[in-house]
N, C-alpha and C positions, 0 to 999 in steps of 0.2 A: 504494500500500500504506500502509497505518496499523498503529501500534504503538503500544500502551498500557504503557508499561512503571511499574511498582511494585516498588519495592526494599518484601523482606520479611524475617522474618526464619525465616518456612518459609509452602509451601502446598503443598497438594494437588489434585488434581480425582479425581472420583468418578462411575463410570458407573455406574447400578442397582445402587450400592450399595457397587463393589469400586475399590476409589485401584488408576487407571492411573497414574497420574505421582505424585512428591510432592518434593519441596527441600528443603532446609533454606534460610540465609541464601542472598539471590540476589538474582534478576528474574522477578517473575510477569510474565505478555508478554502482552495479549492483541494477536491479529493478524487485520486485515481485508485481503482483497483487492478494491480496485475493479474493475471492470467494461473500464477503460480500461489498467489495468496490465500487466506483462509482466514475466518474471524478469531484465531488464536489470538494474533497481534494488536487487537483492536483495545485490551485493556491498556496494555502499554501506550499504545500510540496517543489514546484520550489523556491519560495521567500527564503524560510528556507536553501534550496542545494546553490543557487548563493550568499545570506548573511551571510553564514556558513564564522565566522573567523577562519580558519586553515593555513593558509597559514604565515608564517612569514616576519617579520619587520624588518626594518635596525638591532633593537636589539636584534632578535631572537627569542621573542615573539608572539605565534599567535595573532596577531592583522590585519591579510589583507584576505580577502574573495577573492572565484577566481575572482570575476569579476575585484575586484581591484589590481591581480597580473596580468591581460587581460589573465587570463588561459584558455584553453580548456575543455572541458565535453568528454567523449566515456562513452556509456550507453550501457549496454547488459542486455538483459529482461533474468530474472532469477526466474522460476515458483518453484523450488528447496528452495527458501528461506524462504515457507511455508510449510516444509516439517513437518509432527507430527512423532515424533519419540520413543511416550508412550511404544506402544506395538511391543513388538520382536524387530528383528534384518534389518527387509526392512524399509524404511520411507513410511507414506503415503504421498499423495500429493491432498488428496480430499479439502484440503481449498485452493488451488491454483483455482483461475478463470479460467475456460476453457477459450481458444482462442478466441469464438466467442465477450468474452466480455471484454478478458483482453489486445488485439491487438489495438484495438480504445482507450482504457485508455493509454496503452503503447506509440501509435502514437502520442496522445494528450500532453504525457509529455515532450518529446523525442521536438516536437513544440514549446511547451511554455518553454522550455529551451533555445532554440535556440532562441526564441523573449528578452529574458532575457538577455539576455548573451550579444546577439547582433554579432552571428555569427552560423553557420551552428554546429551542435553538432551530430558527425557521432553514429554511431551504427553497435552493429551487426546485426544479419536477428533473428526474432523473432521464437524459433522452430529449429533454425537450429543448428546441433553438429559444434559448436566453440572452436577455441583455442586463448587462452588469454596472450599474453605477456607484461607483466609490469615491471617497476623500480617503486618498493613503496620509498615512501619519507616518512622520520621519524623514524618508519611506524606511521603514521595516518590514522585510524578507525577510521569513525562514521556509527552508525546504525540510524535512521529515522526511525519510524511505524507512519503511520496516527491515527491507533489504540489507541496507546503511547503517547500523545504530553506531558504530563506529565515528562518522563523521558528525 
C-alpha cells in the first residue's frame, strides 16, 4: 500500500460537480493498493498516518500529529500511484490491485482511520473521475509504502 499524504489547510473532492468529502486543516491522503498487498498492513500504516509529526508547534517546529492539532483526514483511492513507467511513453498500471481486492483494503483503511482519529474521515467514490481542491500547507509531503518501512 502507498500513501501520499499532504498537510493542508482544507480540501475537497468533487464528483460531476457535487463535494463528497471536504476538510478543513488536516491530511489530504491519496491511497494506492498494490497488487501484492493484503489488509495485514493496514494497522500499521493508520498508526504511522494519525502519529505522523507534521503539523506544527507554538514554535514552528513539526512537533504535533493531526490527531493532536484534532485535524481532519479526506482520503481518495489513487490506483495511478503504482503506475510502472520503465517502458515508452503510457504508464502501466498492472501492479495496481484490481477493485475486487483493493475496495475492501480501501474500505478497511478509510475505517480504521476514522476509529483512530475519533471522527468520520470523508472520501471520494473509489473509480470514480474526481476533482480535487486543496490549500497545501508548507507544502508538506510525505510518501508511506508498506513495501518501504525502511525509508
Amino acid at each position: 500500500m502507498r500513501a501520499i499524504l499532504q498537510r493542508v489547510k482544507r480540501a475537497s473532492v468533487s464528483i460531476e460537480g457535487k463535494v463528497n468529502g471536504a476538510i478543513g486543516e488536516g491530511l489530504f491522503i491519496l491511497f494506492g493498493v498494490e497488487d501484492t498487498d493484503d489488509a495485514a498492513e493496514l494497522d500499521w500504516l493508520v498508526s504511522k498516518i494519525v502519529q505522523m509529526r507534521i503539523f506544527s508547534d507554538e514554535n514552528g517546529l513539526m512537533n504535533r500529529s493531526v490527531a493532536d492539532v484534532d485535524g481532519e483526514i479526506l482520503v481518495v483511492s489513487q490506483f495511478t500511484l503504482f503506475a510502472k513507467t520503465k517502458k515508452g511513453n503510457r504508464p502501466s498500471f498492472i501492479a495496481a490491485a484490481r477493485p475486487e481486492k483493493a475496495v475492501p483494503i480501501y474500505e478497511s483503511f478509510v475505517e480504521k482511520l476514522s476509529q483512530a482519529l475519533g471522527k468520520t474521515v470523508p472520501t471520494g467514490e473509489f473509480g470514480a473521475d474526481m476533482q480535487i481542491d486543496m490549500l497545501a500547507d508548507g507544502p508538506v509531503t510525505i510518501i508511506i509504502d508498506t513495501q518501504n518501512k525502511d525509508l
